[in-house]
C-alpha positions as CSV (number, residue, x, y, z in Angstrom):
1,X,18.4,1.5,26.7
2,X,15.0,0.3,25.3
3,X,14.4,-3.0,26.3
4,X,12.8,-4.2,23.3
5,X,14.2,-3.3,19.8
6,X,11.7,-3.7,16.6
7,X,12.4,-3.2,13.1
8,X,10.2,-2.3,10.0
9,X,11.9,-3.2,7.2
10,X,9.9,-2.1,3.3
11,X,11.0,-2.6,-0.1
12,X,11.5,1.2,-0.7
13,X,12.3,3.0,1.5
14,X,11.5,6.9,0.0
15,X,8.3,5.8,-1.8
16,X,5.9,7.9,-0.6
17,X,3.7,4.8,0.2
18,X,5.6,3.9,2.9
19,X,5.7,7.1,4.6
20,X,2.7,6.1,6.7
21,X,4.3,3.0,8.2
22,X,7.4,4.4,9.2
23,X,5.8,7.5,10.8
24,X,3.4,5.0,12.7
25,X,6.7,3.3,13.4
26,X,8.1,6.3,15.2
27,X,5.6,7.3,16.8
28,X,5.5,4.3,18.9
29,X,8.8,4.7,19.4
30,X,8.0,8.2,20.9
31,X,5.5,6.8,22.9
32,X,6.7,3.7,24.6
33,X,9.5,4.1,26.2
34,X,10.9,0.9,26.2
35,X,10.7,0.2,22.8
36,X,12.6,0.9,19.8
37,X,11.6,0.8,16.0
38,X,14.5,0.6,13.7
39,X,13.3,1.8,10.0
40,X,15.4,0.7,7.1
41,X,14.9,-1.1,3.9
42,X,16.2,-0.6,0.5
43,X,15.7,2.5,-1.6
44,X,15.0,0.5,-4.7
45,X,13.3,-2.9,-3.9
46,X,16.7,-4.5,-4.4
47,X,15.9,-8.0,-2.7
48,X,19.7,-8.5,-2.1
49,X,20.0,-5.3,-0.2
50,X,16.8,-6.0,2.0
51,X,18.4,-9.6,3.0
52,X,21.6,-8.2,4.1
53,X,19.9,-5.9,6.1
54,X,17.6,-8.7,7.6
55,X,20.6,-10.5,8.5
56,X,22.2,-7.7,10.4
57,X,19.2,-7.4,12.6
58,X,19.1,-11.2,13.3
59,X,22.7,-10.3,14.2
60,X,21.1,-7.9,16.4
61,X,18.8,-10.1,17.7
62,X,15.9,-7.8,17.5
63,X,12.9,-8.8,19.1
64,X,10.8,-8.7,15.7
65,X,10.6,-7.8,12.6
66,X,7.9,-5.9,10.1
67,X,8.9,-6.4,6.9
68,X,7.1,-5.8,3.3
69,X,9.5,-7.9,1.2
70,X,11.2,-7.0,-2.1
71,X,10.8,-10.4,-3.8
72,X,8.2,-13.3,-2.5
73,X,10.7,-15.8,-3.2
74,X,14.1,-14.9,-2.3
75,X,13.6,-13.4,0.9
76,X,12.0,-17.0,2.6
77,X,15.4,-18.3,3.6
78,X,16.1,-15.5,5.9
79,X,12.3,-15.3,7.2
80,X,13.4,-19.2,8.4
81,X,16.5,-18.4,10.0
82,X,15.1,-15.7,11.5
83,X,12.1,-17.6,13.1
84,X,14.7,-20.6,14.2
85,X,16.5,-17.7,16.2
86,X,12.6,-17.0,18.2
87,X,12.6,-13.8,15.9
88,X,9.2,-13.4,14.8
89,X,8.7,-12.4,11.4
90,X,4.9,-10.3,10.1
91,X,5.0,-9.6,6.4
92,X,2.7,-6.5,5.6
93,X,0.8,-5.9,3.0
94,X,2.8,-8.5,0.4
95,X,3.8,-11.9,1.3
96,X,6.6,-14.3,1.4
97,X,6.0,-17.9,-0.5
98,X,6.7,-20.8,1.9
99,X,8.3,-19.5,5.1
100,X,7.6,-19.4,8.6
101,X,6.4,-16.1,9.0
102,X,4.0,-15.3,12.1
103,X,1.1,-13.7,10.0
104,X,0.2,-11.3,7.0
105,X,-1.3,-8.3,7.6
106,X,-2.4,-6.3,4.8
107,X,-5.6,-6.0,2.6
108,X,-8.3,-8.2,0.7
109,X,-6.0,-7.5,-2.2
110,X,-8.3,-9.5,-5.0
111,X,-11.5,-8.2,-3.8
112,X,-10.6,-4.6,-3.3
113,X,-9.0,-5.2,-7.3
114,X,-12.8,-6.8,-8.2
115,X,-14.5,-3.9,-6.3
116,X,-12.8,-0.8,-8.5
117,X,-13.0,-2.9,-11.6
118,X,-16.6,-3.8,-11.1
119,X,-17.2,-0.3,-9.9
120,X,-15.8,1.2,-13.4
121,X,-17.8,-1.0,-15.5
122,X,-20.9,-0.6,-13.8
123,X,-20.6,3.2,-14.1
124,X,-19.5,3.4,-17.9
125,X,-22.3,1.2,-19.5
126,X,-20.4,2.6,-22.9
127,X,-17.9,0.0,-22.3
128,X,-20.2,-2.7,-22.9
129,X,-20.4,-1.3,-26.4
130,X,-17.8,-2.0,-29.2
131,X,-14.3,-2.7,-28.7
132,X,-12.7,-1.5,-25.0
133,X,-9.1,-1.1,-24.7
134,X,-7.6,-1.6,-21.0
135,X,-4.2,-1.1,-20.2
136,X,-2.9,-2.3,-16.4
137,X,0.2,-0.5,-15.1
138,X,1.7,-1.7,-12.1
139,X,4.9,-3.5,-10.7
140,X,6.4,-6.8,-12.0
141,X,4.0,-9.5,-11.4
142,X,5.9,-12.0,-8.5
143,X,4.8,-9.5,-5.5
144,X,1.8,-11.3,-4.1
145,X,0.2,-8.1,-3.8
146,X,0.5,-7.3,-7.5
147,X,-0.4,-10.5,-8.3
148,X,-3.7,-10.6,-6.4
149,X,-4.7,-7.1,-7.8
150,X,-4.2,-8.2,-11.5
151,X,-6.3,-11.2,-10.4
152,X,-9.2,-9.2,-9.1
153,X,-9.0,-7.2,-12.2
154,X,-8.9,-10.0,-14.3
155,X,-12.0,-11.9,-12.7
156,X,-13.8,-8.6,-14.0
157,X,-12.5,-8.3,-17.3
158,X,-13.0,-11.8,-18.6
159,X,-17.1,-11.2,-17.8
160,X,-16.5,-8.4,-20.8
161,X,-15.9,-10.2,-24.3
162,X,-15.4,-7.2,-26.0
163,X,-12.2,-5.8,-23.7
164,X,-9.5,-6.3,-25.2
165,X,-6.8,-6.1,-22.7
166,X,-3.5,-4.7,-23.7
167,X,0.1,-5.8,-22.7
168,X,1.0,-4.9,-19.0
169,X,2.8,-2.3,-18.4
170,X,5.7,-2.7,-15.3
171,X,5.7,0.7,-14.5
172,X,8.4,-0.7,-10.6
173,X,6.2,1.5,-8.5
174,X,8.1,4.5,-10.1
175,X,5.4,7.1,-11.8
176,X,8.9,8.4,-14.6
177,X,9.0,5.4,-15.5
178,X,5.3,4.8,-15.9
179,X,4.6,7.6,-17.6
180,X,7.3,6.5,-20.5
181,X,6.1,3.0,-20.5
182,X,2.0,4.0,-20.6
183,X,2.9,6.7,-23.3
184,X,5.1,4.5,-25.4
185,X,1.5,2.6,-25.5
186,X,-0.8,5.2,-25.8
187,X,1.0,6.5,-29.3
188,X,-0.1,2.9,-30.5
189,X,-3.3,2.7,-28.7
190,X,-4.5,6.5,-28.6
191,X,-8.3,4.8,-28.3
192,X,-7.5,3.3,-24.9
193,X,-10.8,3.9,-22.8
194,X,-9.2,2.3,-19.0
195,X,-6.2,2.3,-17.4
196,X,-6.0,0.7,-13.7
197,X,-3.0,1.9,-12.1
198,X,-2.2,-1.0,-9.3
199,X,0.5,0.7,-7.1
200,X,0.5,4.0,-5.2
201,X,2.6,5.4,-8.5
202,X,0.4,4.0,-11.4
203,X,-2.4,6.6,-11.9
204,X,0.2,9.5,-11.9
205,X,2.1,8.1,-14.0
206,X,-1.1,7.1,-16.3
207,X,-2.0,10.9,-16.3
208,X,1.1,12.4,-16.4
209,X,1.4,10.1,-19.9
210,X,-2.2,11.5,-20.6
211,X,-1.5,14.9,-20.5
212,X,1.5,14.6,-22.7
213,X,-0.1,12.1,-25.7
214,X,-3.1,12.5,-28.2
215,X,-6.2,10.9,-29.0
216,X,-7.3,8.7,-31.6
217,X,-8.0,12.3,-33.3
218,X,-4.7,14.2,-32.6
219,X,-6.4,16.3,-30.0
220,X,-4.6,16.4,-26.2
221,X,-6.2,14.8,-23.7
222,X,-8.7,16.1,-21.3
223,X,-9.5,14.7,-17.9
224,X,-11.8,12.0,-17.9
225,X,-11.4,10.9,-21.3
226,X,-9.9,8.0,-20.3
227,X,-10.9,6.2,-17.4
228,X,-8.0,6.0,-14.4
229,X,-7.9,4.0,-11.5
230,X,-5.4,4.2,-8.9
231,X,-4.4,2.7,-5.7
232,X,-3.2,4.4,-2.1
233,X,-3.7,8.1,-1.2
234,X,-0.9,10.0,-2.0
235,X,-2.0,13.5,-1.9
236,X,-1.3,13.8,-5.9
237,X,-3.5,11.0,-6.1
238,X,-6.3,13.2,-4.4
239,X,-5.6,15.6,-6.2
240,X,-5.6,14.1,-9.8
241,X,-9.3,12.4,-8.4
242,X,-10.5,16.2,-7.6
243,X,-9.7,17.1,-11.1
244,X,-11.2,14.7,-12.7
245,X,-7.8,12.9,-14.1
246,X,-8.5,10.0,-11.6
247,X,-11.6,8.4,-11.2
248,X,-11.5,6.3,-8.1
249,X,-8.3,5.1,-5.8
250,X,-8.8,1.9,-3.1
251,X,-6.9,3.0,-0.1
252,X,-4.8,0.3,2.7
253,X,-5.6,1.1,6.2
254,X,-1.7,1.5,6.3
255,X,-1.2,3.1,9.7
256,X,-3.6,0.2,11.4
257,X,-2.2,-2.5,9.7
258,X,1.4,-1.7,11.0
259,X,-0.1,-0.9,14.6
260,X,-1.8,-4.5,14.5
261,X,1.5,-5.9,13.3
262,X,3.9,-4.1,16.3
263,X,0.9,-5.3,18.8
264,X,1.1,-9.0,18.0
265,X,5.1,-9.0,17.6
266,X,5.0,-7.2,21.3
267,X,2.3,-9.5,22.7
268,X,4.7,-12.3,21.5
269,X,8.0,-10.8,23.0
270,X,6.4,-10.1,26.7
271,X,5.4,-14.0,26.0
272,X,1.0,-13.5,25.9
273,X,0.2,-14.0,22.6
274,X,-0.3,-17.7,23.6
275,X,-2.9,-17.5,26.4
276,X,-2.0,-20.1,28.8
277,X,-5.7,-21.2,29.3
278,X,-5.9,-22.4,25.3
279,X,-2.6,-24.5,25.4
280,X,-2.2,-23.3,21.7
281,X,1.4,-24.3,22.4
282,X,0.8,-27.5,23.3
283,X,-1.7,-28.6,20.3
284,X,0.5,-27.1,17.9
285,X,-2.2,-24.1,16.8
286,X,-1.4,-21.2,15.7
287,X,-1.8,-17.9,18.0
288,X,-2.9,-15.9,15.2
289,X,-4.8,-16.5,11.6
290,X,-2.5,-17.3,8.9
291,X,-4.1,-13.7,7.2
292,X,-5.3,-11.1,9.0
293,X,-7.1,-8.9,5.8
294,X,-8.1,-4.9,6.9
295,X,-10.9,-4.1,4.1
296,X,-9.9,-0.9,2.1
297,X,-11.8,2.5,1.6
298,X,-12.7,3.0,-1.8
299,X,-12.2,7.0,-2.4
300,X,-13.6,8.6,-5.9
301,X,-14.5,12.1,-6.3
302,X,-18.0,11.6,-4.5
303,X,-15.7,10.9,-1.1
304,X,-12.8,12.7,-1.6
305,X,-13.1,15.8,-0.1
306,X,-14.9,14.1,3.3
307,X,-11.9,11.9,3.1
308,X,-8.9,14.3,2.8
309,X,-10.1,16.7,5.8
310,X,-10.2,13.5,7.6
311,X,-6.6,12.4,6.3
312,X,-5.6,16.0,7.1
313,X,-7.0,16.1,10.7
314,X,-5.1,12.7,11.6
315,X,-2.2,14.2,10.2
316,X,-2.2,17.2,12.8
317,X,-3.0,14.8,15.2
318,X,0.1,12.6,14.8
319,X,2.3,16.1,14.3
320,X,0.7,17.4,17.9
321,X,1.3,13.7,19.0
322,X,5.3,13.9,18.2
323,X,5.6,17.5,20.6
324,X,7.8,16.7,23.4
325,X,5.4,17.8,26.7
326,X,5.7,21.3,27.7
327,X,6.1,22.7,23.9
328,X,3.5,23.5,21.5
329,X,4.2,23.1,17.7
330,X,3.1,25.1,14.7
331,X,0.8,22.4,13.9
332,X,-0.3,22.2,17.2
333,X,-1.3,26.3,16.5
334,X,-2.9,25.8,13.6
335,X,-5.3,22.5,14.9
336,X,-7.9,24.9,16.5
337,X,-9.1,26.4,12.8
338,X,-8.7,22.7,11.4
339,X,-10.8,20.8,14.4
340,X,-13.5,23.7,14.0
341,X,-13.6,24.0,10.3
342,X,-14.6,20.1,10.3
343,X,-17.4,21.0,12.8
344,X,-19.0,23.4,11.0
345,X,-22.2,22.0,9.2
């Protein structure tokens, strides 16, 4: 019987996003044997769904909770009740508006959204030429996290006076979907010269709806003749970037972010999160910054090769990490070629 029982809780479940922070979530569960993480949230960002579920494990009483929320607004009544029942609450990644949360851990969403932007521009000087066409695709707007990136774009754009940016396109984090919505636009606006894809879906959807549509002149499409951002590091998203369908992707320190999130909520359960010495308690101050932002590693086909061995070496590392002792697994086998294919010069 663990003694201390976490949850992570995300707003879909099965998007490959999230993969990363519920495997992170296991594996401390693995490793610490007094500790439990329960992994749940809904499948389809259903904000209804996701507060049930919260309430069940303030039923519980669990000792704290992870959560990246389905809707900013709706979810800050249950963030309260859980933080009047000494549950602390960490949002990750995407906030909650007006609740007593403990902390946000996530990126410098705004910045890392200036950064690509800025990056783009800077590298097609043909933009500043004529008429530019930008499409954004991402989720609704209302996710603080969405709403920061189109920000950062924005603060980017506006220094251009001859972009002309085109509707937004809510593409719910789903790359189907995106691909209808971004082709719908494209059969009105084959000239398009940018898309920035704002979600770990967006690009693939952008180039999925590429490869199907025509240019300006009725020809297909060929990699790079449109511009494509994306965001996270799916291994499509690699991909795409090594083909030259994606230019650049900004990646969340996902794994580090959920580990600094399950430190602080177990700092605060074993009751030394407030050092004693500081008497943050008794002044009222807060334990821990209201933010706590992880800059983001910008990956474009320059870095992507360096950074998918790395990816791929951590990944044998966590699958070696998840071996019960005594046994060896496949992954385990095939670590030796990895480990000294990355040394070679």
């Amino acid at each position: 019987m663990p003694d201390r029982r976490y949850a992570i809780n995300v707003a879909r479940r099965e998007q490959r996003f999230f993969e990363e922070v519920t495997e992170t979530g296991r594996k401390i569960s693995d490793t610490l044997p007094d500790v439990e993480i329960v992994l749940g949230g809904p499948m389809d960002a259903d904000a209804n769904r996701q507060i049930e579920e919260l309430e069940a494990l303030i039923a519980r009483k669990v000792s704290g909770i992870i959560l990246f929320p389905a809707n900013s607004e709706n979810l800050a009544p249950t963030v309260n009740r859980a933080a009047a029942r000494g549950i602390p609450v960490i949002t990750l990644f995407s906030d909650v508006k007006d609740c007593r949360r403990l902390t946000l851990i996530g990126g410098p969403e705004r910045e890392s959204a200036r950064e690509i932007a800025r990056r783009t521009f800077q590298e097609h000087r043909e933009f500043e030429v004529g008429p530019t066409k930008v499409l954004v695709s991402s989720n609704r707007p209302g996710e603080s996290v969405t709403d920061e990136r189109l920000d950062g774009i924005d603060d980017v754009l506006k220094e251009y006076k001859n972009v002309q940016i085109l509707p937004f396109v809510n593409d719910e984090g789903d790359s189907k979907k995106g691909a209808a919505a971004i082709g719908s636009v494209l059969q009105d606006n084959p000239d398009i010269r940018v898309i920035f894809g704002l979600n770990a879906r967006s690009a693939i959807g952008a180039v999925a709806a590429l490869m199907e549509g025509r240019d300006h002149n009725g020809k297909a499409y060929h990699a790079g003749d449109v511009v494509v951002t994306g965001w996270d590091n799916d291994d499509d998203v690699l991909d795409a970037i090594e083909g030259g369908w994606i230019e650049s992707t900004s990646v969340l320190h996902s794994s580090l972010c959920t580990q600094i999130a399950f430190g602080l909520l177990d700092a605060s359960s074993l009751g030394y999160l407030y050092p004693d010495n500081l008497q943050l308690r008794e002044f009222a101050f807060p334990a821990v910054p209201d933010k706590i932002l992880i800059p983001e590693t910008l990956v474009d086909r320059k870095s992507v090769n360096g950074y998918r061995r790395k990816k791929n070496v951590f990944s044998v590392a966590r699958k070696i990490g998840s071996v019960k002792p005594g046994r060896r697994s496949a992954a385990a086998e095939d670590s030796q070629s990895t480990i000294a294919k990355e040394k070679r010069p």
